[in-house]
C-alpha positions, 0 to 999 in steps of 0.5 A: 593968032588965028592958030592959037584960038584954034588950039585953044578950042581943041583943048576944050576937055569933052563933058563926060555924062555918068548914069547912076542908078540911084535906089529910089526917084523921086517918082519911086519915093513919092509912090512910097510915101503915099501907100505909107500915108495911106497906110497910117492913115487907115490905121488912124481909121480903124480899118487895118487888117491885121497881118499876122506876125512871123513866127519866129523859128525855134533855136537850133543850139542850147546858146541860143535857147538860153538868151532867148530865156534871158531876153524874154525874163529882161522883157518882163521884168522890165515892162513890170517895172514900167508899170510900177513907175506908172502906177508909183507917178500917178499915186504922186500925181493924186497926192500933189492935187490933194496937197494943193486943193487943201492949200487953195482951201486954207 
């Protein structure tokens, strides 16, 4: 019996450790959330600088001139459309408060 209790513990498999290395700790992580939080929060105050945008650099073939003309016209079109909507919504707005203001009168 004593025989089989010393085999039984040298079949004991050995514990194996692996180091990952993850992309960011939590120590990491926390020091990012709060240059961002302090970031929003300057931005709430007024107080941020403004970083100059990149430029973007000019296309090199006539492929890629031609979307940047399509997406920029797409752009466009689209943000005039959404200021018609707004427009088109807050003159429905008015006219559903008048509608109900003579409604309230009578």
């Amino acid at each position: 019996m004593a025989e089989q209790a010393i085999m039984a513990e040298e079949m004991k498999p050995e514990k194996k450790i692996a180091f990952a290395n993850r992309k960011y700790t939590n120590e990491e992580k926390r020091k990012m959330e709060e240059e961002e939080l302090e970031q929003l929060l300057k931005e709430q105050k007024g107080e941020v600088e403004e970083q100059p945008e990149e430029q973007e650099a000019e296309p090199a073939n006539a492929e890629e001139k031609t979307f940047k003309k399509r997406y920029s016209d797409l752009r466009r079109h689209q943000q005039q459309q959404a200021e018609e909507f707004k427009k088109e919504i807050e003159a429905l707005k008015s006219q559903l408060s008048q509608a109900a203001q003579k409604e309230m009168k009578a």
